[in-house]
PAFINU-750438 format. One line per field, with one value per atom (N, C-alpha, C): residue in three letters; atom name; x, y, z. Coordinates in Angstrom, 3 decimals. Each point is the difference from the previous one (the first is absolute). Layout:
REM PAFINU-750438
r	Ala ...;
a	CA ...;
X	X ...;
Y	Y ...;
Z	Z ...;
This chain:
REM PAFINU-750438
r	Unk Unk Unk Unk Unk Unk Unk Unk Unk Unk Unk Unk Unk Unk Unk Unk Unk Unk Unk Unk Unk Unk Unk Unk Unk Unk Unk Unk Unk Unk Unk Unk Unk Unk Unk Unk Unk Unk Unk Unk Unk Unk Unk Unk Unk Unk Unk Unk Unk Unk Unk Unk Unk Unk Unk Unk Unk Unk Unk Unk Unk Unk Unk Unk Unk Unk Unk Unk Unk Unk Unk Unk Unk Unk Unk Unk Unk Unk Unk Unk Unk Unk Unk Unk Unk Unk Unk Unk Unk Unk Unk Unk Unk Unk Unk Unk Unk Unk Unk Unk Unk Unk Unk Unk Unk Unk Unk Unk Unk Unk Unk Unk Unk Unk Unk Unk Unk Unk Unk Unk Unk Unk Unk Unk Unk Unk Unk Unk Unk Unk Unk Unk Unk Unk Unk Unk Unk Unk Unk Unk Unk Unk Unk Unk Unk Unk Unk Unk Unk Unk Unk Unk Unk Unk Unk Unk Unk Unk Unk Unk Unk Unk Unk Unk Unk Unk Unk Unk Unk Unk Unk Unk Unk Unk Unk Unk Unk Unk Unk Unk Unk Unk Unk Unk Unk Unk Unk Unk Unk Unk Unk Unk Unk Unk Unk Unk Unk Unk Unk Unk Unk Unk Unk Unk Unk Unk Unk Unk Unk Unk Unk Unk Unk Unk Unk Unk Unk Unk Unk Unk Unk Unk Unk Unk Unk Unk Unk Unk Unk Unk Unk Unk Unk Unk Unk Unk Unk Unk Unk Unk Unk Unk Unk Unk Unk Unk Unk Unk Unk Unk Unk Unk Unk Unk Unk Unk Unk Unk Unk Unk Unk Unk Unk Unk Unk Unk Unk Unk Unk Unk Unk Unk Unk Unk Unk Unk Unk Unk Unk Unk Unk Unk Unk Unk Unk Unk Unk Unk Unk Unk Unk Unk Unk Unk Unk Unk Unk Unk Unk Unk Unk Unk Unk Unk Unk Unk Unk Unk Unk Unk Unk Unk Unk Unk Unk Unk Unk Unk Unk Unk Unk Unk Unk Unk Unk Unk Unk Unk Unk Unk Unk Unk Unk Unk Unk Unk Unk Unk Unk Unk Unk Unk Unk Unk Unk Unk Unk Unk Unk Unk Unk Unk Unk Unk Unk Unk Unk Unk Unk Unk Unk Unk Unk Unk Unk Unk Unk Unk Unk Unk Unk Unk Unk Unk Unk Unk Unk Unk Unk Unk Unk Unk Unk Unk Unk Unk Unk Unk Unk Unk Unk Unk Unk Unk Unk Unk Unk Unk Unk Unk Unk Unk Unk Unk Unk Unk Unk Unk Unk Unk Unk Unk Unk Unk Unk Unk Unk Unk Unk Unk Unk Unk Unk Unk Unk Unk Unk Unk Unk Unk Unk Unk Unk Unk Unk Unk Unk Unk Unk Unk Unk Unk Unk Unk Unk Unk Unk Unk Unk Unk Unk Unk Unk Unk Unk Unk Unk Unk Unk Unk Unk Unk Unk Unk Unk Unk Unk Unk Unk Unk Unk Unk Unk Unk Unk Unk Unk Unk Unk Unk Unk Unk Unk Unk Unk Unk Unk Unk Unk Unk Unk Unk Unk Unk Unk Unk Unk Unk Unk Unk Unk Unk Unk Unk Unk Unk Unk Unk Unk Unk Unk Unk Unk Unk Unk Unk Unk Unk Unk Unk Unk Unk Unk Unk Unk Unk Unk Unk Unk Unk Unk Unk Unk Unk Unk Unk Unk Unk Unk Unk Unk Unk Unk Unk Unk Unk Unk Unk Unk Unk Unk Unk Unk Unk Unk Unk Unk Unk Unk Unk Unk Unk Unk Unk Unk Unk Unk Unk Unk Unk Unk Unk Unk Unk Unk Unk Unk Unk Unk Unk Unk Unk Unk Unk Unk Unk Unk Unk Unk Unk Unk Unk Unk Unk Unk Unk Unk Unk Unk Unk Unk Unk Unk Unk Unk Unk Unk Unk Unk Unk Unk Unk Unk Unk Unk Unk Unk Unk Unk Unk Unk Unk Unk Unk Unk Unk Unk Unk Unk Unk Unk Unk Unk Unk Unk Unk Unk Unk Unk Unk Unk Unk Unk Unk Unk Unk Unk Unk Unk Unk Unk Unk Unk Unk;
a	N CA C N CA C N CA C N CA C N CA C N CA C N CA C N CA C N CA C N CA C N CA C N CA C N CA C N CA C N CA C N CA C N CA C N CA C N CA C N CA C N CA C N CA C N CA C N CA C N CA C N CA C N CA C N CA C N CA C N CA C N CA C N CA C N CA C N CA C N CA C N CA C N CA C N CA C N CA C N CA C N CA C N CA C N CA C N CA C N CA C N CA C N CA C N CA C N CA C N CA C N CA C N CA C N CA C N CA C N CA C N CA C N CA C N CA C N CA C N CA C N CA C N CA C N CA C N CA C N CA C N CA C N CA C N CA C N CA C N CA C N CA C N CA C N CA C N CA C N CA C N CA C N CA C N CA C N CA C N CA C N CA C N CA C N CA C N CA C N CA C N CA C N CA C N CA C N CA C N CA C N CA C N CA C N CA C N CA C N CA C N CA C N CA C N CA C N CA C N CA C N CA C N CA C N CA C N CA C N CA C N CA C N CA C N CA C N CA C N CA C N CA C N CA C N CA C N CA C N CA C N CA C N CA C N CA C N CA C N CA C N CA C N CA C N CA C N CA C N CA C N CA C N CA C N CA C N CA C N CA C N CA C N CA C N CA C N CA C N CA C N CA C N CA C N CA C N CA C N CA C N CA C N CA C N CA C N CA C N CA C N CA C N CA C N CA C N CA C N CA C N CA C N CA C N CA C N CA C N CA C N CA C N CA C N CA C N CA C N CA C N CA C N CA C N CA C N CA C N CA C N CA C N CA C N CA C N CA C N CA C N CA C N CA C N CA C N CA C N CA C N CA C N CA C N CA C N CA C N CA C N CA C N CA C N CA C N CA C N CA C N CA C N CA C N CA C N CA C N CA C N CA C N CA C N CA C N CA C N CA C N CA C N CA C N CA C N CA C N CA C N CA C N CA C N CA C N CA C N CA C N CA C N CA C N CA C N CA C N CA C N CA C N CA C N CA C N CA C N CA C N CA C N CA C N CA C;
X	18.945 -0.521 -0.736 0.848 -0.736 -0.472 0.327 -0.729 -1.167 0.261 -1.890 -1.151 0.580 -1.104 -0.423 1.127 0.125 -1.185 0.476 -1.279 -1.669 0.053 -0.912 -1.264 1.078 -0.598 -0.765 0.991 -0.367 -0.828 -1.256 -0.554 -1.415 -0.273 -1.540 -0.568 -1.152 -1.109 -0.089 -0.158 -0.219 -1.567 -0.284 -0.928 -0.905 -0.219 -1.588 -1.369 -1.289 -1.033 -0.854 -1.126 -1.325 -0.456 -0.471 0.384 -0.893 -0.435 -0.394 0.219 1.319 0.910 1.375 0.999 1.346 0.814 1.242 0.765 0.874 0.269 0.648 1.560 0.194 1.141 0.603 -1.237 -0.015 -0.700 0.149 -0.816 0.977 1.061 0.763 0.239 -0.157 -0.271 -0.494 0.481 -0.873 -1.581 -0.960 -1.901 0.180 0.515 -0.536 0.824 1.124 0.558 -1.130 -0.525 -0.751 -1.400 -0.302 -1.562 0.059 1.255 0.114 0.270 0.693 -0.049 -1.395 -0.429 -1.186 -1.155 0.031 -0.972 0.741 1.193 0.132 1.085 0.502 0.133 1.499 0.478 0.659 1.741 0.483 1.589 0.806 1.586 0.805 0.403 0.929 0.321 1.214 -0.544 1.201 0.945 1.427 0.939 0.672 0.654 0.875 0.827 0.637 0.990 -1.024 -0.844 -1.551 -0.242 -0.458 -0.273 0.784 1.153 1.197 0.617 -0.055 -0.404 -0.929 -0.871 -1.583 0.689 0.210 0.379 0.969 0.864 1.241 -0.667 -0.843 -0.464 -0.665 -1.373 -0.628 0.996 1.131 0.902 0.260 0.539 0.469 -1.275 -0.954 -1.334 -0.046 -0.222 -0.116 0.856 1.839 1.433 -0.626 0.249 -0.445 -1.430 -0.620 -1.749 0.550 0.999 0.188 0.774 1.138 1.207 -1.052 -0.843 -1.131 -0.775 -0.693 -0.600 0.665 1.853 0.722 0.108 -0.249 0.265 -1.275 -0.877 -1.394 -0.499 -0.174 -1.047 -1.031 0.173 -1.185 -1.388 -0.829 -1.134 -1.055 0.549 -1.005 1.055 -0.551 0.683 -0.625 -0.101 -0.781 -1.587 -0.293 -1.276 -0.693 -1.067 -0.872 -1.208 0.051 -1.001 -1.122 -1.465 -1.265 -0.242 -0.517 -0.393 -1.030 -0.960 -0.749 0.576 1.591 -0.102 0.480 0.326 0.610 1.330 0.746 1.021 0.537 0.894 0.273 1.061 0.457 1.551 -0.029 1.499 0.677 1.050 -0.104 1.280 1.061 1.061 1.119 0.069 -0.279 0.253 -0.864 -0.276 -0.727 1.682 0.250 1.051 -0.776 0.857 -0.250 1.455 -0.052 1.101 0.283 0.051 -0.030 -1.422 -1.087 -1.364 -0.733 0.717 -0.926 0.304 -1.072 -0.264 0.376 0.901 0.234 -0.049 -0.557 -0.309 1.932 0.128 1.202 -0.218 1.169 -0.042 1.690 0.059 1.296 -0.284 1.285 0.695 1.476 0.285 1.479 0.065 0.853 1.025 1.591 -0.733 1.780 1.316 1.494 0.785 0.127 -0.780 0.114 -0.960 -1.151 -1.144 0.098 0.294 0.104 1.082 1.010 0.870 -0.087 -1.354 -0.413 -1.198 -0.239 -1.591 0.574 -1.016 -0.120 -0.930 -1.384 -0.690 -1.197 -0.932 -1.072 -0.448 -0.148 -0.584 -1.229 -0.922 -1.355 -0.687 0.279 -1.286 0.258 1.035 0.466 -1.033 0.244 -1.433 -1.246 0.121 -1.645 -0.708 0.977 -0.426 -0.170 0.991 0.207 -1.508 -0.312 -1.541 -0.855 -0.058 -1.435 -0.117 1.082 0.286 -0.601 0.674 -0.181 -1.290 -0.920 -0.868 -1.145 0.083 -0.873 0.246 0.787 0.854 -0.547 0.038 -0.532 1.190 1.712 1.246 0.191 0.929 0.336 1.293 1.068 1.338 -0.183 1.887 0.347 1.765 0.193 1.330 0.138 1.031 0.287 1.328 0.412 1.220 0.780 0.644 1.021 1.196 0.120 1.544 0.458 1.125 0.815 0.496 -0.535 0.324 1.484 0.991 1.005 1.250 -0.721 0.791 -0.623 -1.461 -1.094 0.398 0.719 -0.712 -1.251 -0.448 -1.130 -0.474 -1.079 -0.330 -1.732 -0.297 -1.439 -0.234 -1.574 -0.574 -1.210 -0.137 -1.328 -0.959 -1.287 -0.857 -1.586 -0.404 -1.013 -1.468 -0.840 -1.521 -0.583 -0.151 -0.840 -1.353 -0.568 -1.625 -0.488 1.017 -0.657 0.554 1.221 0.633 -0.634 -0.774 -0.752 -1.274 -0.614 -1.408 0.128 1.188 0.558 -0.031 0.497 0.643 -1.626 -1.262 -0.912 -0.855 0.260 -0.106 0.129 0.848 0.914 -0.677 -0.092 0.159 -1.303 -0.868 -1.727 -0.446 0.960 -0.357 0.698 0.541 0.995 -1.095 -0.578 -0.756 -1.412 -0.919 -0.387 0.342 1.529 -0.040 0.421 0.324 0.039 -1.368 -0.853 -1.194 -0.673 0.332 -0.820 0.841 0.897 0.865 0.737 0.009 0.962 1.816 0.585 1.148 0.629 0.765 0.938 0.947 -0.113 1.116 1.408 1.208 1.294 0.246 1.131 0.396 0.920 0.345 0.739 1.550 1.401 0.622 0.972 0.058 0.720 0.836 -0.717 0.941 0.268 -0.239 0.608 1.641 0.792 1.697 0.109 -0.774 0.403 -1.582 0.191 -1.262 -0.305 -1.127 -0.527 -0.743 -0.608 -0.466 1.075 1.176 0.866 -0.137 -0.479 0.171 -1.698 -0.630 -1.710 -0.211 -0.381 -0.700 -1.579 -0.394 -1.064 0.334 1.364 -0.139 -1.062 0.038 -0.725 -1.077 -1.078 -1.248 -0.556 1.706 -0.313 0.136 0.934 0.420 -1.374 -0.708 -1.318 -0.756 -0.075 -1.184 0.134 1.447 0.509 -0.632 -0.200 -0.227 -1.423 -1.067 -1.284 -0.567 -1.603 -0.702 -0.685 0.155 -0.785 -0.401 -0.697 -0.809 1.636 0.226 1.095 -0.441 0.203 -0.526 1.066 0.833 1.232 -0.477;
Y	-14.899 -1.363 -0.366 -0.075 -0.366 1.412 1.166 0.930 0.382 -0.186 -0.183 -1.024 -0.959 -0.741 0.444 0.181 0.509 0.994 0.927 1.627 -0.651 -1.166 -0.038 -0.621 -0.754 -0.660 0.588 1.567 1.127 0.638 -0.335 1.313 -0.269 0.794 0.343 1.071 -0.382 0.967 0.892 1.107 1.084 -0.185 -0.186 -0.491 1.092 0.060 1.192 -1.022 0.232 -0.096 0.505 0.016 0.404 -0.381 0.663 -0.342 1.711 -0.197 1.104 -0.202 -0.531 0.667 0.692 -0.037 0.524 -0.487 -0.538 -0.805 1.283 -0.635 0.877 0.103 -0.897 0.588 0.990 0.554 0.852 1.777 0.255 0.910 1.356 -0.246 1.269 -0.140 -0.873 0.321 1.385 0.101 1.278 -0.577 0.785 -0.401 -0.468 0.825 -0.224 -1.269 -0.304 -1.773 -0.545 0.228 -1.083 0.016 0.960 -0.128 -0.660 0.231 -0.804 -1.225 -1.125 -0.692 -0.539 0.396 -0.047 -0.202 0.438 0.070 -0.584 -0.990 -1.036 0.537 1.353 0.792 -0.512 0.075 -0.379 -0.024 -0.551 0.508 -0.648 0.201 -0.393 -1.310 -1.237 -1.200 -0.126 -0.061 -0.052 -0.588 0.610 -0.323 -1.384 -0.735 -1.408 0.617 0.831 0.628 0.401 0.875 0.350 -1.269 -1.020 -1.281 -0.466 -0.434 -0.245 0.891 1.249 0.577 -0.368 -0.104 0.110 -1.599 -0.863 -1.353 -0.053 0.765 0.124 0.505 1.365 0.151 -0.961 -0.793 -1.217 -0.968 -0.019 -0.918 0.474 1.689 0.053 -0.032 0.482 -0.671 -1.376 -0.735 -1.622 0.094 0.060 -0.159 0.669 1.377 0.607 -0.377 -0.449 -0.489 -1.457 -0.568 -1.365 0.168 0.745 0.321 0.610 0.864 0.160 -0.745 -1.568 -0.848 -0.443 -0.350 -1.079 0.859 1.365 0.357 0.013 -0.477 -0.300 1.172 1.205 0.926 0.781 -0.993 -0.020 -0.573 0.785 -0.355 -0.644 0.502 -0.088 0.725 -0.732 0.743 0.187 0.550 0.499 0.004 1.213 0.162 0.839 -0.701 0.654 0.937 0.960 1.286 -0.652 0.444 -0.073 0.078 -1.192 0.373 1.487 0.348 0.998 1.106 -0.192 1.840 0.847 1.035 1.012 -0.431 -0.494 -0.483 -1.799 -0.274 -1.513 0.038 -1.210 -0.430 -0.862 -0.280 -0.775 0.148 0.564 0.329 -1.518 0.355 -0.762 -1.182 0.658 -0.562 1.024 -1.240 1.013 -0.864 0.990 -0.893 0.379 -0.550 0.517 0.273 0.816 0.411 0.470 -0.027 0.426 0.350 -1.165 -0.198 1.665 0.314 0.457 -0.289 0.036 -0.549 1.390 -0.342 1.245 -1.342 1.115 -0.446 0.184 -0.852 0.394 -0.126 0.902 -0.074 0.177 -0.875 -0.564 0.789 1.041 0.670 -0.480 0.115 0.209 1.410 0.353 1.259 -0.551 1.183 -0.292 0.550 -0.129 0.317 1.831 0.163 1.735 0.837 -0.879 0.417 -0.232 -1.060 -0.541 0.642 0.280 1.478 1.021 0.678 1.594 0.091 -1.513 -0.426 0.734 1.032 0.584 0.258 -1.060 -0.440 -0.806 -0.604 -0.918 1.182 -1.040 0.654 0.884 0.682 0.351 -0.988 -0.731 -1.455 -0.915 -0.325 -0.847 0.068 1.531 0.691 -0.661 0.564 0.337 -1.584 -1.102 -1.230 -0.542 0.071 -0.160 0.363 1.653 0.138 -0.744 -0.082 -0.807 -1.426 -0.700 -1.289 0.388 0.670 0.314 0.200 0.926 0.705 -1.178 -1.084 -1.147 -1.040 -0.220 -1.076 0.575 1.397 0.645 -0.071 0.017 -0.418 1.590 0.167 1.364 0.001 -0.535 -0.171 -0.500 0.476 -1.198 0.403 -1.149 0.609 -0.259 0.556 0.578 -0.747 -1.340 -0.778 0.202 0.421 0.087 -0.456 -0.850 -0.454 0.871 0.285 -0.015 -0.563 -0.272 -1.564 0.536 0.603 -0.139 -0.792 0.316 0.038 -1.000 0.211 -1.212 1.086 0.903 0.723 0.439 -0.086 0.510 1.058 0.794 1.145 -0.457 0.638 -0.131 1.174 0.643 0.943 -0.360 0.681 -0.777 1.275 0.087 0.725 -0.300 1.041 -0.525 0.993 -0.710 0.289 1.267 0.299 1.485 -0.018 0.178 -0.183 0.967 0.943 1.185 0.157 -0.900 -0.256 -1.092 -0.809 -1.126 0.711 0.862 0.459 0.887 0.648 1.002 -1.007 -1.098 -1.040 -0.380 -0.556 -0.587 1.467 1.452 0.870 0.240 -0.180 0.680 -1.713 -0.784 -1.273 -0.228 0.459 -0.343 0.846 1.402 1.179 -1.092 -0.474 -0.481 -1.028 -1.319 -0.464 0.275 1.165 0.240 0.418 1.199 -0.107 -0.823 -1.341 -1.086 -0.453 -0.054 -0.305 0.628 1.528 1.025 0.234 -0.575 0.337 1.377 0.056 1.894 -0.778 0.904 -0.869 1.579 -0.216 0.737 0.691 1.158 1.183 -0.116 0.138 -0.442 0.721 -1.114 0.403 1.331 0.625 1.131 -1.079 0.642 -0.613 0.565 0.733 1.060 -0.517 -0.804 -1.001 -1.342 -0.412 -1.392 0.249 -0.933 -0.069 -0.739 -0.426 -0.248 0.317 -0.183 -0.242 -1.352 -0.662 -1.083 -0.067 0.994 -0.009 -0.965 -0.038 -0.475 -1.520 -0.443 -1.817 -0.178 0.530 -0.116 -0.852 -1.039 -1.243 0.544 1.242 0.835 0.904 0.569 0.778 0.825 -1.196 0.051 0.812 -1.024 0.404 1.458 0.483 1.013 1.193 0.150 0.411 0.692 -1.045 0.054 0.649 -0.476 1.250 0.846 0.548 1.533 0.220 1.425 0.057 0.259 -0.348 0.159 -0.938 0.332 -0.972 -0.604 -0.228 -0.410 -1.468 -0.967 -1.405 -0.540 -1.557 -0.737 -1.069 -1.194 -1.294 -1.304 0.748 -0.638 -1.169;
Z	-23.627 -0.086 1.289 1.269 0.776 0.165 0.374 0.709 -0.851 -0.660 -0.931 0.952 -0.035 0.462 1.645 0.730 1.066 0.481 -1.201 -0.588 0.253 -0.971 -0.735 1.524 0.433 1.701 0.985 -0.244 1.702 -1.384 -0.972 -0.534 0.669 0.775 0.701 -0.216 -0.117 0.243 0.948 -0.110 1.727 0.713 1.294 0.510 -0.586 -1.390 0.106 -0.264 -0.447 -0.081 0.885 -0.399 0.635 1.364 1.027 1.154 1.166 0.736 0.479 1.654 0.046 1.148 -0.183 0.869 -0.174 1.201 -0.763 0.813 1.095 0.830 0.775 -0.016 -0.760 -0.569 -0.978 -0.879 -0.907 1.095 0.812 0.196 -0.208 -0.007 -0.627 -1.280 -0.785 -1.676 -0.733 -1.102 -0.611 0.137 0.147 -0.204 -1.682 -1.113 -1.206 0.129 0.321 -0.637 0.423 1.236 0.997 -0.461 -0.508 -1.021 -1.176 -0.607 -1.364 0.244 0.804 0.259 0.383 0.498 0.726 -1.005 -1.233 -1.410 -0.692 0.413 -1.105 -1.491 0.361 -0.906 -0.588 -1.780 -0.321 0.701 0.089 0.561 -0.244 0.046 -0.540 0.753 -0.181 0.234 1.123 1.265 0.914 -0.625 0.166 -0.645 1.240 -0.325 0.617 0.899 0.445 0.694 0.781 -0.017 1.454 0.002 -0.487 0.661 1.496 -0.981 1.006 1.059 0.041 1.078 1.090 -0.674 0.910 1.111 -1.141 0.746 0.795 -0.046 0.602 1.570 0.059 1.061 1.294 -0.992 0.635 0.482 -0.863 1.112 1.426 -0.472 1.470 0.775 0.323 0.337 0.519 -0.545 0.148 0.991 0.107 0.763 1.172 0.218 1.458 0.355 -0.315 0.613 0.666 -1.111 0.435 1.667 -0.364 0.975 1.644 0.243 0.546 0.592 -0.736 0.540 0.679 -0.422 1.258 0.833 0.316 1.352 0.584 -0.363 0.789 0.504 -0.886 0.485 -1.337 -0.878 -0.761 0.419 0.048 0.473 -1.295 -1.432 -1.332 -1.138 -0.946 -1.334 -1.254 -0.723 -1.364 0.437 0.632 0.742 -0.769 -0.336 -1.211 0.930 -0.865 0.013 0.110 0.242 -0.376 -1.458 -0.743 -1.323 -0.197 0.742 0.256 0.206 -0.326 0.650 -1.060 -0.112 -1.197 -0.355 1.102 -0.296 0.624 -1.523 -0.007 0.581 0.671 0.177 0.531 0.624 1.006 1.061 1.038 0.878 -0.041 -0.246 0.525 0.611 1.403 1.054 1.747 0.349 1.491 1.017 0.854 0.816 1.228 1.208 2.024 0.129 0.375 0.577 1.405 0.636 2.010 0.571 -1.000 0.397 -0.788 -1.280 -0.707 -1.530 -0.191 -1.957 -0.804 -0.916 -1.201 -0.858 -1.427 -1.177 -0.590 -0.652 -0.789 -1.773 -0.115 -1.604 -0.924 -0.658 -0.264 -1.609 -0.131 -1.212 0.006 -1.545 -0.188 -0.794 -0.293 -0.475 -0.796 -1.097 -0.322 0.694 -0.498 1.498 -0.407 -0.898 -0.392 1.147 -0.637 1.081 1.577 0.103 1.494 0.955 -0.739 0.503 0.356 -1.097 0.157 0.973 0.504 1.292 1.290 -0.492 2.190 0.316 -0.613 0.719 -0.789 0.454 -1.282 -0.814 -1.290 -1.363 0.447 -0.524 0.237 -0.362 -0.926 -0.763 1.219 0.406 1.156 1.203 0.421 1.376 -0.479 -1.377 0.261 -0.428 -0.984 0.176 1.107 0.975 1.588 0.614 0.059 0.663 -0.573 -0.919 -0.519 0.596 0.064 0.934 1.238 0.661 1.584 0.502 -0.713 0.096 -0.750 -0.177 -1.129 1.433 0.814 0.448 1.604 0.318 1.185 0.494 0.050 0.500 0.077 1.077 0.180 -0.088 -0.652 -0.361 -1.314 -0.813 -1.223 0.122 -0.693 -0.497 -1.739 -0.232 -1.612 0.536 -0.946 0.144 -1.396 -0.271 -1.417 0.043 -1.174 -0.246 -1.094 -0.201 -1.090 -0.807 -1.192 -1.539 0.169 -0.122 0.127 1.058 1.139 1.243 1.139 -0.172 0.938 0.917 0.814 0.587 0.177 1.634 0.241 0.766 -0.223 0.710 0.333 1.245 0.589 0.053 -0.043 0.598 0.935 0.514 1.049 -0.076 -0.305 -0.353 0.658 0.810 0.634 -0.972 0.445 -1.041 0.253 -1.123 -0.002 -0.166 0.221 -0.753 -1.069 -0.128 -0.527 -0.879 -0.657 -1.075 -0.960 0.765 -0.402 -0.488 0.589 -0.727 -0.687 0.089 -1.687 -1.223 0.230 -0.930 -0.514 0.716 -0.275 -0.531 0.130 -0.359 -1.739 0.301 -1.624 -0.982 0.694 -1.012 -0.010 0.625 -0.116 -1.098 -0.143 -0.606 -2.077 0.315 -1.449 -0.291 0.577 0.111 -1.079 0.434 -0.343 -1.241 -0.531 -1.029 -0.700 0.336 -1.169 -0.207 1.051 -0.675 -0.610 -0.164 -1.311 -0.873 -0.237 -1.251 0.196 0.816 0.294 0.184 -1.053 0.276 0.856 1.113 1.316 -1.061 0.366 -0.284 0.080 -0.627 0.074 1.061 1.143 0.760 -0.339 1.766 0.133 0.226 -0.898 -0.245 0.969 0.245 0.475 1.386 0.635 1.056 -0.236 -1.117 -0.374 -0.272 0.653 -0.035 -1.541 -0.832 -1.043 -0.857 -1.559 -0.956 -0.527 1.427 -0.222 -1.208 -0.692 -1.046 -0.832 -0.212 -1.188 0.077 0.994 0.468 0.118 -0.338 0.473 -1.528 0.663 -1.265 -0.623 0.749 -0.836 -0.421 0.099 -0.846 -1.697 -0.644 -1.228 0.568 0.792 0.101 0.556 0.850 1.022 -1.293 -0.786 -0.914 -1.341 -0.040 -0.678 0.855 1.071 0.674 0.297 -0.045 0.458 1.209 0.135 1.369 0.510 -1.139 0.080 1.106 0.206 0.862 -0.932 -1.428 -0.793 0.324 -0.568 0.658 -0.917 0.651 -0.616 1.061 -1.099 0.181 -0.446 -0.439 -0.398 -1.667;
């Protein structure tokens, strides 16, 4: 009764449509989700439980950004990218800290995951460089709580440049093939710790194109 309506509240849309940048929060995604998305392509209906997740996170977000400002070394918060560049976003937070600026970026974890952490995600880094390296900051930190416990863990990660022009590398190269209709070859699976394929809201579409470069327009 109620958890129906509850359902029916958290049912969203997944941020796809047409668009010829890429958020930097997606840059470790599979390419084919991120092309099909990208062409608008059919997919399945975020389910209410990923909603409420997702929200559950932005809280802790909002709490530690807030908890941060009262200690007065936020310098800025939700710092938007250049509309002009390959890639969209928003860092966190810029702080000072003993008279130098790091970009920060606020994750949670579940208490499964946040247990087995010995050290930031790879999507974590490499969202992190693209900040740094957009921002010209030669520091960040990677701040994580635990939804279980509110335990927290930091990493502090300083800028690469050469991780940043791999990234504008590989994604200038995807780029292009969304604009010729070449849909990206299925990833190598072989180091993924689980099969994201089973939770991919494109599935369908990826499924139909098999593993051809054939044109797809969704």
């Amino acid at each position: 009764m109620l958890k129906e309506r509850i359902d029916e509240f958290y049912r969203k849309e997944d941020g796809g449509g047409k668009r010829d940048y890429f958020y930097a929060s997606e840059v470790t995604d599979c390419k084919r989700k991120i092309y099909f998305k990208m062409k608008g392509a059919e997919k399945e209906e975020l389910d209410p439980q990923t909603s409420r997740k997702f929200e559950r996170g932005n809280q802790i977000h909002q709490k530690l950004i807030s908890a941060l400002y009262s200690t007065g070394v936020v310098t800025a918060s939700e710092v938007e990218m250049p509309n002009q560049s390959l890639f969209h976003g928003r860092a966190d937070a810029v702080v000072s800290l003993n008279g130098e600026n790091y970009v920060v970026e606020v994750k949670s974890a579940s208490p499964y995951a946040f247990k087995k952490l010995d050290g930031p995600k790879k999507s974590w880094v490499s969202q992190l460089q693209i900040y740094l390296n957009h921002f010209d900051i030669e520091k960040g930190i990677i701040l994580v709580e635990c939804k279980g416990t509110q335990k927290l863990e930091e990493f502090c990660i300083e800028r690469d440049e050469k991780v940043f022009e791999e990234l504008e590398r590989e994604f200038g190269e995807l780029l292009e093939m969304v604009r010729e209709d070449v849909v990206p070859k299925k990833p190598d699976k072989s180091n993924w710790k689980f099969d994201k394929c089973r939770y991919c809201l494109y599935e369908k579409a990826c499924r139909q194109a098999k593993n051809s470069l054939k044109g797809f327009t969704g």
